[in-house]
C-alpha positions as a printed NumPy array, in Angstrom:
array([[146.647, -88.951,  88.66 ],
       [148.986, -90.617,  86.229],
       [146.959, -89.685,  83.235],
       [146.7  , -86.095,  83.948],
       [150.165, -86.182,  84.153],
       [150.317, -87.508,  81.225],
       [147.958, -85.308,  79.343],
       [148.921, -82.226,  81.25 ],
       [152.646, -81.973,  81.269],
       [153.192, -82.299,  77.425],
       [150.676, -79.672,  76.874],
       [151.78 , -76.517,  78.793],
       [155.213, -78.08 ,  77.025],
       [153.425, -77.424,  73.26 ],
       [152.169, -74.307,  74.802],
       [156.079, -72.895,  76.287],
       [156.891, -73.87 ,  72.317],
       [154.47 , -72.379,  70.509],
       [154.483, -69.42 ,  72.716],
       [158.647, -68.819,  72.228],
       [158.206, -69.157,  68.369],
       [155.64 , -66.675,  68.562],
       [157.676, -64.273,  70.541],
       [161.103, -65.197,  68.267],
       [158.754, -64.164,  64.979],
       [157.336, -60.977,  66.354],
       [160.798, -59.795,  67.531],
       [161.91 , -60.381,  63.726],
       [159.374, -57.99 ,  62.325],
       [160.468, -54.484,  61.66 ],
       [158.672, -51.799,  63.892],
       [155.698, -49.811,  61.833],
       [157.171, -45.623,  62.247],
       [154.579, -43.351,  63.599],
       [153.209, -41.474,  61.79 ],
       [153.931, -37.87 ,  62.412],
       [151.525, -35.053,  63.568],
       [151.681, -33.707,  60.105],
       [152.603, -34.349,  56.866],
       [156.035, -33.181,  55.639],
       [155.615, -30.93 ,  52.475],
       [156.46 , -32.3  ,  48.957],
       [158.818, -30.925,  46.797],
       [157.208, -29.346,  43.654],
       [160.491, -29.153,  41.861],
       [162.682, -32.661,  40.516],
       [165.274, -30.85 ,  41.337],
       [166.125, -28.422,  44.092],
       [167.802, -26.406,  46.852],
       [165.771, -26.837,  49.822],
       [166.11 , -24.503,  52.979],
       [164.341, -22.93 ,  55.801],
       [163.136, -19.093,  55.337],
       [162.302, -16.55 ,  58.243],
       [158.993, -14.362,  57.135],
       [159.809, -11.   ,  57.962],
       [159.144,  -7.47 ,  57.01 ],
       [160.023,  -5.857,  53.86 ],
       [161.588,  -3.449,  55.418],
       [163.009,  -5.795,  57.886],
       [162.136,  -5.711,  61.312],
       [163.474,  -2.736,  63.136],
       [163.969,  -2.103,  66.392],
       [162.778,   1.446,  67.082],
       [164.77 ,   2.818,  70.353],
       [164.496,   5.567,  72.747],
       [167.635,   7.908,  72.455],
       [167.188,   9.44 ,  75.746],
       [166.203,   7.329,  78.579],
       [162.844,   8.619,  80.76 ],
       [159.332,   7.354,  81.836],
       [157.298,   6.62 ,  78.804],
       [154.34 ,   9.633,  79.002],
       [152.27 ,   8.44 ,  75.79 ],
       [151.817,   5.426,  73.7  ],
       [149.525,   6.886,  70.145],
       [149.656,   3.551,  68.536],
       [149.116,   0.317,  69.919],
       [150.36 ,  -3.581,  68.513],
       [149.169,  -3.947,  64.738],
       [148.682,   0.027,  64.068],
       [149.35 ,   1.054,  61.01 ],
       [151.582,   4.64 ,  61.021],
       [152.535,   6.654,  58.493],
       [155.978,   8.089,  58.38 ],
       [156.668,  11.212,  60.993],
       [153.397,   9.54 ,  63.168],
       [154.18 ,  10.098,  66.695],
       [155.002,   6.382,  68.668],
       [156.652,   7.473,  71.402],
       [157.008,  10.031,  73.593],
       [159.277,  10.238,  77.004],
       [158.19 ,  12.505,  79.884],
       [159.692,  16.086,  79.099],
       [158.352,  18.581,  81.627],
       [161.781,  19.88 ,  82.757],
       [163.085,  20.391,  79.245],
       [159.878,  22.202,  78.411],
       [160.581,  24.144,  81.801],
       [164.145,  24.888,  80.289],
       [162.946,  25.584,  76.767],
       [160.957,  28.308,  78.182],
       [163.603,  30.162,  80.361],
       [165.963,  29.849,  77.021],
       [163.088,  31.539,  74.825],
       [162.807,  34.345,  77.377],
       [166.57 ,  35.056,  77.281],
       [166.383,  35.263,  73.638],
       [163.648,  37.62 ,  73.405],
       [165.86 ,  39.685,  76.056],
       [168.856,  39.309,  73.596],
       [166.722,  40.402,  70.581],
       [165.359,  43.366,  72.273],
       [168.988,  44.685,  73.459],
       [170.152,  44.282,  69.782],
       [167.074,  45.951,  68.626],
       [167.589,  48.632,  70.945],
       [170.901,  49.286,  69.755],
       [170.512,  49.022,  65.804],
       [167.688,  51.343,  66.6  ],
       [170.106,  54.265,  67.731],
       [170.397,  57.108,  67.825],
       [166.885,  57.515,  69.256],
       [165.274,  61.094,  68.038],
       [164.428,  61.895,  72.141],
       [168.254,  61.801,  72.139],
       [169.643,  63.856,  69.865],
       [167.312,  66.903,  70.573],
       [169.011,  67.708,  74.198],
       [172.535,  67.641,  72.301],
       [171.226,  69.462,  69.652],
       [169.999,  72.027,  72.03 ],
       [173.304,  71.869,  73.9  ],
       [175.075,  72.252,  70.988],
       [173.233,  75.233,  70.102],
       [173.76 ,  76.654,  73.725],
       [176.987,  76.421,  74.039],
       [177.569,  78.081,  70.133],
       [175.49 ,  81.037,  71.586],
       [178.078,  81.072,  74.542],
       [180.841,  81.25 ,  72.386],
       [179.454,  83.471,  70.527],
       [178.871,  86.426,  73.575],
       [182.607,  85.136,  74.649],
       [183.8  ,  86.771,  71.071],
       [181.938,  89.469,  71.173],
       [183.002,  90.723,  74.629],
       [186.587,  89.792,  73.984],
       [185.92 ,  92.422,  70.371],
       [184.69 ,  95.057,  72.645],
       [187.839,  95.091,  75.018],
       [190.156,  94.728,  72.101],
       [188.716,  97.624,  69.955],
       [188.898, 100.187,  72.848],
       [191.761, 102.648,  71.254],
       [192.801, 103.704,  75.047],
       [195.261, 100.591,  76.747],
       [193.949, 102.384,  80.305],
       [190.244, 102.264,  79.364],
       [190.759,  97.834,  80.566],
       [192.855,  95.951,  82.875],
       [195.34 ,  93.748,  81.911],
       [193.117,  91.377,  83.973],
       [189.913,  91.885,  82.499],
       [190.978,  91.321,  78.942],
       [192.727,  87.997,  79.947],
       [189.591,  87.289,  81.709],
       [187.564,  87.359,  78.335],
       [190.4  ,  85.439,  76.494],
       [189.959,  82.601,  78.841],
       [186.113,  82.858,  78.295],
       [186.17 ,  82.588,  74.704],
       [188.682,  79.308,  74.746],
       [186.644,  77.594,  77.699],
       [183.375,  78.489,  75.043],
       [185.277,  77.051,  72.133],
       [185.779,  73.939,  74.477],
       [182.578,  73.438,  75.768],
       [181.056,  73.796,  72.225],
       [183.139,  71.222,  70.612],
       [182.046,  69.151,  73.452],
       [178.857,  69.664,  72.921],
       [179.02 ,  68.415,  69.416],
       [181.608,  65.343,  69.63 ],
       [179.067,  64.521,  72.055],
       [176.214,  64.943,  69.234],
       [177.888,  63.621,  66.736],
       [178.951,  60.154,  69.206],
       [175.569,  59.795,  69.183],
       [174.357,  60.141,  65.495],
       [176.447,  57.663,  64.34 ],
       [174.11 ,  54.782,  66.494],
       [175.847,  52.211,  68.666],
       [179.618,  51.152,  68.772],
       [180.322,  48.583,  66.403],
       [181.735,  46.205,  69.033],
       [179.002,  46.602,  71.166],
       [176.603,  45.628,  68.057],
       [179.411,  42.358,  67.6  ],
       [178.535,  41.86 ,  71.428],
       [174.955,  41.928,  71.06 ],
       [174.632,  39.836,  68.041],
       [176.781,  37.721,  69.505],
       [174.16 ,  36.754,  72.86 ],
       [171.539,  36.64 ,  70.422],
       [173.487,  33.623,  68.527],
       [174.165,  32.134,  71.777],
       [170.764,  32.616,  72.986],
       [169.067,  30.55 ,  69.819],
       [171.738,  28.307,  70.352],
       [170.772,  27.299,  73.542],
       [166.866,  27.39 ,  72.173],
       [167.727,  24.808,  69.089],
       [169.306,  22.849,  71.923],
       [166.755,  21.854,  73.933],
       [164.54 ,  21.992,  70.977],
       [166.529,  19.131,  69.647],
       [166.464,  16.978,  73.497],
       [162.782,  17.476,  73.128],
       [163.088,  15.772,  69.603],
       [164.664,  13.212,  71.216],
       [162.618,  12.387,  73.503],
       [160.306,  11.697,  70.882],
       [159.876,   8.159,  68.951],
       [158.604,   8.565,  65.428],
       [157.767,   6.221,  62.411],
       [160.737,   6.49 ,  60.108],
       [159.032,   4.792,  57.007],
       [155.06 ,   3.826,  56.286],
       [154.649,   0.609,  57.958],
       [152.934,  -1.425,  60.637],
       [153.564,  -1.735,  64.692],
       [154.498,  -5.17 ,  64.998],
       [155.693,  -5.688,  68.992],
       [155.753,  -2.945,  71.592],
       [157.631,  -3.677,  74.696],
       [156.958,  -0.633,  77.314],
       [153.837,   0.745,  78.241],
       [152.782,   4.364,  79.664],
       [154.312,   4.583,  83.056],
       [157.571,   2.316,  82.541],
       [160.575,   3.464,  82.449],
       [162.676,   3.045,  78.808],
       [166.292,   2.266,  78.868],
       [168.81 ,   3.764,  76.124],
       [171.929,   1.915,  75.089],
       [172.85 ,  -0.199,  72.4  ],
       [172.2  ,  -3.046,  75.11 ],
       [168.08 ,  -2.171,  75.326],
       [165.538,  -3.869,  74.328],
       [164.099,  -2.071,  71.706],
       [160.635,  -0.223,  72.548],
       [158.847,  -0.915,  69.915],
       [159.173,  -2.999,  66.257],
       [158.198,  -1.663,  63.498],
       [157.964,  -3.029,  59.63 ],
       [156.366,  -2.64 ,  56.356],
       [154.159,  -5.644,  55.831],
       [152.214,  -4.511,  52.502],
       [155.063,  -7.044,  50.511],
       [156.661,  -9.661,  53.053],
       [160.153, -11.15 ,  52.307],
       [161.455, -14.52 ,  53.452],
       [164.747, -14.99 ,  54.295],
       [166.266, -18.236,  53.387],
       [169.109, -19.828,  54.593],
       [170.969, -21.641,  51.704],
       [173.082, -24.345,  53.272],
       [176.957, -24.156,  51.83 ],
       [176.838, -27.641,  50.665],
       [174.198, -26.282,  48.343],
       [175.131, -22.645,  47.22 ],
       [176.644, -23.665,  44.084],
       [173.339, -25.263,  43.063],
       [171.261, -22.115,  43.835],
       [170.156, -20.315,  40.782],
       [168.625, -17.211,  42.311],
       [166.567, -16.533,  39.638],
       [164.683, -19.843,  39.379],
       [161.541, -20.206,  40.292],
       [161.025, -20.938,  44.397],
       [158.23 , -21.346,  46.451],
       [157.615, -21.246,  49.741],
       [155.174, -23.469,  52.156],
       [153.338, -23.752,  55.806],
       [155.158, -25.474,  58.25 ],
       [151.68 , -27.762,  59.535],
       [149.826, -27.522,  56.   ],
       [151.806, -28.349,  53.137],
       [148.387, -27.607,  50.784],
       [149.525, -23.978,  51.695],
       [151.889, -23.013,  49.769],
       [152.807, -19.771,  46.806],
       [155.449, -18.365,  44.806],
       [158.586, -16.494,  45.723],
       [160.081, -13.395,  43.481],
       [163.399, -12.813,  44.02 ],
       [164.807,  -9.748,  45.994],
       [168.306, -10.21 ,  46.461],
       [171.153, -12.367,  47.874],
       [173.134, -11.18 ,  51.145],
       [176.467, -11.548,  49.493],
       [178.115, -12.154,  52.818],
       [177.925, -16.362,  54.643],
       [177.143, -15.976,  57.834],
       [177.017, -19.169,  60.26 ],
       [173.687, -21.082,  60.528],
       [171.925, -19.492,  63.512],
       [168.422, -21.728,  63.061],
       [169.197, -25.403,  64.133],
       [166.903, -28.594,  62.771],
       [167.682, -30.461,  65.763],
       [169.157, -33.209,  63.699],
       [172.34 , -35.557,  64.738],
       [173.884, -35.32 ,  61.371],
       [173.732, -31.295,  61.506],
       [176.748, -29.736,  61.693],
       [176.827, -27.13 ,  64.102],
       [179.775, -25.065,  62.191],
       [177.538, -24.593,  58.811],
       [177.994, -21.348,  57.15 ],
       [174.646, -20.595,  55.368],
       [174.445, -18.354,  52.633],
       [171.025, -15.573,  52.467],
       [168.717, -15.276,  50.041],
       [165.661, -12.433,  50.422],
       [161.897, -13.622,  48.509],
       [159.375, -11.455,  48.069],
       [156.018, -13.01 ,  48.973],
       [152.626, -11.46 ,  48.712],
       [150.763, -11.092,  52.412],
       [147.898, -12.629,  50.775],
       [148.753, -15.537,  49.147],
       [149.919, -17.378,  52.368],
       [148.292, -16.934,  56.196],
       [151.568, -15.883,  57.568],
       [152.898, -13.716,  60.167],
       [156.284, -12.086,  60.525],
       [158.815, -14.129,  61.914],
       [156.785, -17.485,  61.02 ],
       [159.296, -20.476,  59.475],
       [158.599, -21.546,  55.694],
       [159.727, -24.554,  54.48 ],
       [161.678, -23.227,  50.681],
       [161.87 , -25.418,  47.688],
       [164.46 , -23.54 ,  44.424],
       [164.324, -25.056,  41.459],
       [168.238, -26.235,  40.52 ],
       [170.042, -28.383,  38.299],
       [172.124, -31.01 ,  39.421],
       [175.627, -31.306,  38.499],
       [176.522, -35.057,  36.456],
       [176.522, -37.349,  39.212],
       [174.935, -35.237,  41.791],
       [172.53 , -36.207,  44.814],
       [169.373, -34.149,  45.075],
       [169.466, -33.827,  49.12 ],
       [167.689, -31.704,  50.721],
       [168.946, -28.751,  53.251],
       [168.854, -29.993,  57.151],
       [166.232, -29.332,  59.056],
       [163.831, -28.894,  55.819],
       [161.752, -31.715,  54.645],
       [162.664, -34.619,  52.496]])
């Protein structure tokens, strides 16, 4: 018993020993990083602006609303269509305004017809009774004169009554009455329709096409169509929903020209005075940094506007102001889609003394 306790004690003491150093020299090594799940992309340029870029159309993306609100009757082009411009996207349920365009078209063609009535006049089935009238009532006047000639040519005052010859006075004046009657009455109608009544007429025909161009134009509006050439990129109604109007809406469907993409990059404000916009750039894959191609300048956005996409990092300031700069990139140089993040490398000179540092959120 005494010599295990001899032998045993001072070795699980060597072993508590040897085990503590162990544990003291492991604690002293620095921890090996992880690796990440891909592999950051590598600068092609010595020096440059780096910064993150939005893919987007060339066109940019816009948001194609409804400017009356209704139940969506027809759909023509699905996700990914490619339209042409006036192509038909949308169209809102219109069956009461095409009920409405119809009663406003009928009271038109009423309108026309009254004004075409009365530039037609004087109508010749008219003016052949007053002509006739007129004629008549000459005659009258005529055997009026002629009878009042007898009475007055009679050499013997006895041969006629007083009455009798004021009898055929009154005749002849109630003749020369009724005969220029008769032709006022002729002539009111050769000269065609009253001038205000014309005004009048022309006047409901205006109003009528009036209200004819006005529901023509609701019906227009209840109508989406492509503005430019272009491709659908996100429709969000279907047949059957109902689509809101408002500047508040969601937009019913987003459409873009995708033949040339542009990215947008967000130069950081630490880093605008480095940015030569005409340098060469180039853009990569977030996942694949083998992917990668050119960028051609477009143009800058001349306005800052605070930094909207956040890296995530704890040194990021939150109050950046980012400045924007448009690339064109060729669709098929680089498996992209629209609204897909690019890392963006600009070529740049650095200032005596400078850092090269790279944008936040972009890599190393």
């Amino acid at each position: 018993m005494m010599i295990v306790r001899l032998i045993l004690l001072p070795a699980l003491s060597l072993g508590g020993i040897s085990l503590a150093a162990w544990s003291v020299h492991k604690g002293d090594e620095q921890p090996k990083p992880t690796p990440g799940l891909t592999t950051p992309a590598v600068p092609p340029f010595p020096s440059r602006v780096s910064a993150t870029g939005v893919v987007e159309a060339s066109t940019r993306n816009v948001g194609l609303g409804v400017a009356r609100p209704g139940l969506v009757a027809a759909l023509p082009h699905d996700i990914g269509s490619d339209v042409t411009k006036g192509d038909l996207l949308l169209q809102i349920d219109d069956r009461d305004l095409r009920a409405q365009l119809a009663i406003r078209k009928a009271d038109l063609a009423s309108a026309e017809q009254e004004l075409a009535r009365l530039v037609a006049l004087p109508r010749a089935e008219d003016l052949a009774p007053l002509a006739a009238a007129v004629a008549q009532r000459r005659a009258q006047l005529t055997d009026s004169q002629n009878l009042l000639r007898l009475a007055t040519a009679v050499g013997d005052p006895r041969a006629i009554s007083r009455e009798e010859l004021t009898r055929r006075e009154s005749a002849v004046a109630v003749a020369q009455a009724t005969l220029a009657a008769a032709e006022a009455e002729l002539e009111r109608v050769e000269v065609g329709a009253w001038a205000p009544d014309l005004a009048i007429a022309r006047a409901r025909v205006d109003a009528a096409r009036a209200g004819v161009a006005s529901v023509e134009a609701e019906l227009q509006q209840l109508q989406v169509t492509a503005p430019f050439d272009g491709k659908v990129l996100q429709v969000n109604v279907r047949v059957g929903e109902y689509a809101a109007a408002g500047p508040s809406a969601e937009p019913a469907i987003v459409l873009g020209a995708v033949r040339t993409l542009h990215v947008r990059a967000d130069i950081d404000e630490m880093d605008v005075w480095r940015l030569r916009p005409e340098a060469p750039a180039r853009a990569f894959v977030r996942g694949n940094p083998k992917l990668s191609a050119p960028l051609r300048f477009v143009a800058v956005e001349p306005l800052m506007i605070p930094k909207r996409s956040l890296s995530g990092s704890s040194r990021e300031q939150v109050d950046t102001r980012v400045l924007q700069v448009l690339y064109a990139l060729d669709p098929t140089a680089l498996p992209v889609q629209v609204g897909q993040l690019v890392d963006v490398f600009v070529e740049s000179l650095n200032a005596p003394g400078a850092t090269d540092t790279p944008a936040e959120g972009t890599p190393k």
